[in-house]
C-alpha positions as CSV (number, residue, x, y, z in Angstrom):
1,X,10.0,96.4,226.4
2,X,8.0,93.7,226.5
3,X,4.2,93.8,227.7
4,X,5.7,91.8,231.3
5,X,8.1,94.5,232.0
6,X,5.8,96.9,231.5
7,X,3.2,95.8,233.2
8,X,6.2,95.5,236.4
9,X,7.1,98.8,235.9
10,X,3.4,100.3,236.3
11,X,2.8,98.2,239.4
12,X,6.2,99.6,240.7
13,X,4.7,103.3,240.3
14,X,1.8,102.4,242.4
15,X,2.4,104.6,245.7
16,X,2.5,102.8,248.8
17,X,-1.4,103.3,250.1
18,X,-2.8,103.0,247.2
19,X,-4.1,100.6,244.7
20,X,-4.9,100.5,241.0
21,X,-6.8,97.5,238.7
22,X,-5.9,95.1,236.5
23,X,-7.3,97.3,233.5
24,X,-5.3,100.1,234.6
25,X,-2.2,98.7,234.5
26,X,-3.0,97.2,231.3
27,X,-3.7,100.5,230.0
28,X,-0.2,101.9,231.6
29,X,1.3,98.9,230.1
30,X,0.2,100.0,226.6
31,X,-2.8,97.4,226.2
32,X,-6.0,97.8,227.6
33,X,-7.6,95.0,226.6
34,X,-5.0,92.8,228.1
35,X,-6.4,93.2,231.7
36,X,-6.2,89.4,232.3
37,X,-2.8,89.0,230.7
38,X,-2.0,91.7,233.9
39,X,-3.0,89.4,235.9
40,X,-1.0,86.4,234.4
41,X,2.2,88.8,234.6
42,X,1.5,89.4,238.4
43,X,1.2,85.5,239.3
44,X,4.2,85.3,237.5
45,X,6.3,88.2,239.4
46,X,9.7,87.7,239.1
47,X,10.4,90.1,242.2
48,X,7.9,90.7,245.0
49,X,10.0,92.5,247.2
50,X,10.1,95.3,244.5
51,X,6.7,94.5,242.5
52,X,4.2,95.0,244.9
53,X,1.6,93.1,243.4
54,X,-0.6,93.3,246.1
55,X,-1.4,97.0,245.0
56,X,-3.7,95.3,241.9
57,X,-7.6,94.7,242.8
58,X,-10.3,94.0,240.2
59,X,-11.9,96.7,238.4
60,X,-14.6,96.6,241.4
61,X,-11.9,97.2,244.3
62,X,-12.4,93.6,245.2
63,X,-8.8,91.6,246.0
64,X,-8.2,87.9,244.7
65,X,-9.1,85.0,246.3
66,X,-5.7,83.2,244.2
67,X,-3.1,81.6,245.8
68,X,-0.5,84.4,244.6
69,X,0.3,85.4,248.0
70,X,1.1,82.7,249.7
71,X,-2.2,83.2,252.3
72,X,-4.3,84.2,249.1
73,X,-6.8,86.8,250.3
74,X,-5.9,87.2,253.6
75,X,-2.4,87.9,252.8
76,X,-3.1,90.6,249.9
77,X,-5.5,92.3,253.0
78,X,-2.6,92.2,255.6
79,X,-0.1,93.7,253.3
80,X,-2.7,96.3,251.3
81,X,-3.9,97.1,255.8
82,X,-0.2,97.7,256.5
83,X,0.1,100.7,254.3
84,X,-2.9,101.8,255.5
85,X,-5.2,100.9,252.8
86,X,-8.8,99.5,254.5
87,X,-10.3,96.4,253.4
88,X,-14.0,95.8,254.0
89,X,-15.5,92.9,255.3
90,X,-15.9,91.6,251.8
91,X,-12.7,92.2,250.5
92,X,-12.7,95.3,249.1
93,X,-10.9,98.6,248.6
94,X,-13.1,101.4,248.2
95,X,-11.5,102.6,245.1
96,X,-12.8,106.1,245.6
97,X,-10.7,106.6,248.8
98,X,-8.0,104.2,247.7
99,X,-7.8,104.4,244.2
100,X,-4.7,105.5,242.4
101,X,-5.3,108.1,239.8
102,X,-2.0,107.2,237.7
103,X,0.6,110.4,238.3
């Protein structure tokens, strides 16, 4: 498999509600030093309807200001608010509440 796939396949597990970082997934993925190559995979995302990239914030809960959603920012908070995941004022997930602990 290569590092893409897996790298989909972790974000796929993330539960609906929750959210998990780049480094995470990397480490899922089988690399954890290829937390910015996570993020290359995710702007690359062959299927967002089933790769819900929007589950993958910074190692400080904070979501990214990229175009990848269409809206950037605000469209990452929309979808993440949705599934009942809250967003401060400064874009960020507590990861304490929100965080994904990887079962």
């Amino acid at each position: 498999m290569s590092f893409f796939s897996a790298v989909y396949a972790a974000v796929q597990s993330i539960p609906r509600g929750k959210v998990a970082t780049y480094g995470q997934i990397a480490l899922l993925a089988g690399n954890p030093r290829m937390a910015r190559q996570v993020g290359w995979a995710l702007h690359k995302n062959p299927d967002p309807a089933n790769i819900p990239c929007h589950r993958v914030v910074n190692r400080f809960g904070a979501l990214t200001p990229s175009f990848a959603f269409g809206d950037g920012i605000g469209e990452q908070r929309r979808r993440l608010e949705r599934e009942g995941v809250e967003v401060s004022q400064d874009f960020k997930v507590d990861l304490s509440r929100f965080g994904w602990d990887g079962k």
